[in-house]
N, C-alpha and C positions, 0 to 999 in steps of 0.2 A: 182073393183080391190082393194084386202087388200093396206092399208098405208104401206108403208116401216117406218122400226125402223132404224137408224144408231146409231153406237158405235161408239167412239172415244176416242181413247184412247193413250197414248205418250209410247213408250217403247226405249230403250238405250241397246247399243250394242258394245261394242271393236271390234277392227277388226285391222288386221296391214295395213296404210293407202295401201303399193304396192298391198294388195289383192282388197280393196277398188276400188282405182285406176284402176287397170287391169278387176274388175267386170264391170267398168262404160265403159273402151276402149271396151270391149270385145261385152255390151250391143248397143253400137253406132255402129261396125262393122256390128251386128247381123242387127239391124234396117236399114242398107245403104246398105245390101244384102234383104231386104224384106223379111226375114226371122223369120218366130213365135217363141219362144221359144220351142215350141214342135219339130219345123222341128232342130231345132241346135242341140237341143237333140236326135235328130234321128239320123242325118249325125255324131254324136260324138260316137255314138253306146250306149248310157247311158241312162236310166229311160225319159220318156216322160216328167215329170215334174223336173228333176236334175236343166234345166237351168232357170228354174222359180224359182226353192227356192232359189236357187245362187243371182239370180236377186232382191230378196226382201228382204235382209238381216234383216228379224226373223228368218230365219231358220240358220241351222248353218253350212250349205252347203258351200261350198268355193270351187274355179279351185284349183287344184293341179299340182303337176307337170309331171303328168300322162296326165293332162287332155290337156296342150300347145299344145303339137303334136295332140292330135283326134280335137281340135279346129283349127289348123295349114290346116289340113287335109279337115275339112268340111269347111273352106273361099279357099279351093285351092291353098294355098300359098306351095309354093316349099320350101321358107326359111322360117324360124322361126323369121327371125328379121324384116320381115313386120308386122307380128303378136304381136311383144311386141314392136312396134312403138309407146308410150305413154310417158308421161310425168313422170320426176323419184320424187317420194315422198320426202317430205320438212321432215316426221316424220316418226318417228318407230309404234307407236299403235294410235289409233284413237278413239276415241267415238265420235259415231251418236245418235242425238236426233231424232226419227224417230215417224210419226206421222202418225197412223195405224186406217186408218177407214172403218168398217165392216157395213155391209152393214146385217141386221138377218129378216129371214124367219116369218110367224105366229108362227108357230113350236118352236123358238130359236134357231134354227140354223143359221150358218152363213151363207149366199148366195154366198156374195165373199169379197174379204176382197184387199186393197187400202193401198200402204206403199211411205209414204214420206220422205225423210230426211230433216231434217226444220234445225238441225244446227250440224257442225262437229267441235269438238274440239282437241287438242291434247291433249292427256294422257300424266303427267307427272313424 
């Protein structure tokens, strides 16, 4: 069996913390329904992958406000204020130091790729 390569690498990102924030509720909702990323993007009607790029902030995907109600809709909630039951941000924009390790093929390609947030600060 070839050796695995890992890469690791640090990458930084703004985000306005309420997006932040409502990414990570939305993420713990998804996980307390046993729910994959693929099946929430199924029940939301949107791309297989929408709720994985969302969930791994390198990409520049974000919930909008389209997306509250098709999320609202696939946890079965009648109201809307079960669904934004989170905790209201201290800040307006955020940087995440986020600490991104890839995991590459013989080939160089990447196999799958691991995204941690190691420290958040506020933008001033």
């Amino acid at each position: 069996m070839p050796e695995e390569k890992f890469l690791i690498e640090t990458e930084f990102c703004e985000i306005s913390h309420m997006d932040y924030l409502f990414i990570l509720h939305i993420k713990k909702l998804r996980e307390s329904h046993d729910m994959t990323q693929q099946e929430l993007s199924k029940k939301m009607g949107v791309s297989k992958s929408f709720v994985g790029n969302v969930e791994s902030f390198v990409q520049r995907h974000k919930y909008s406000i389209r997306h509250i109600t098709l999320l609202a809709k696939a946890f079965q909630y009648e109201s809307l204020t079960k669904l934004m039951d989170f905790e209201t941000p201290k800040y307006d924009i955020i940087k995440l130091t986020l600490k991104v390790t890839k995991a590459i093929k013989e080939n160089g390609k990447v196999r799958n790729k691991s995204v941690e947030v190691i420290e958040l600060s506020e933008v001033q």
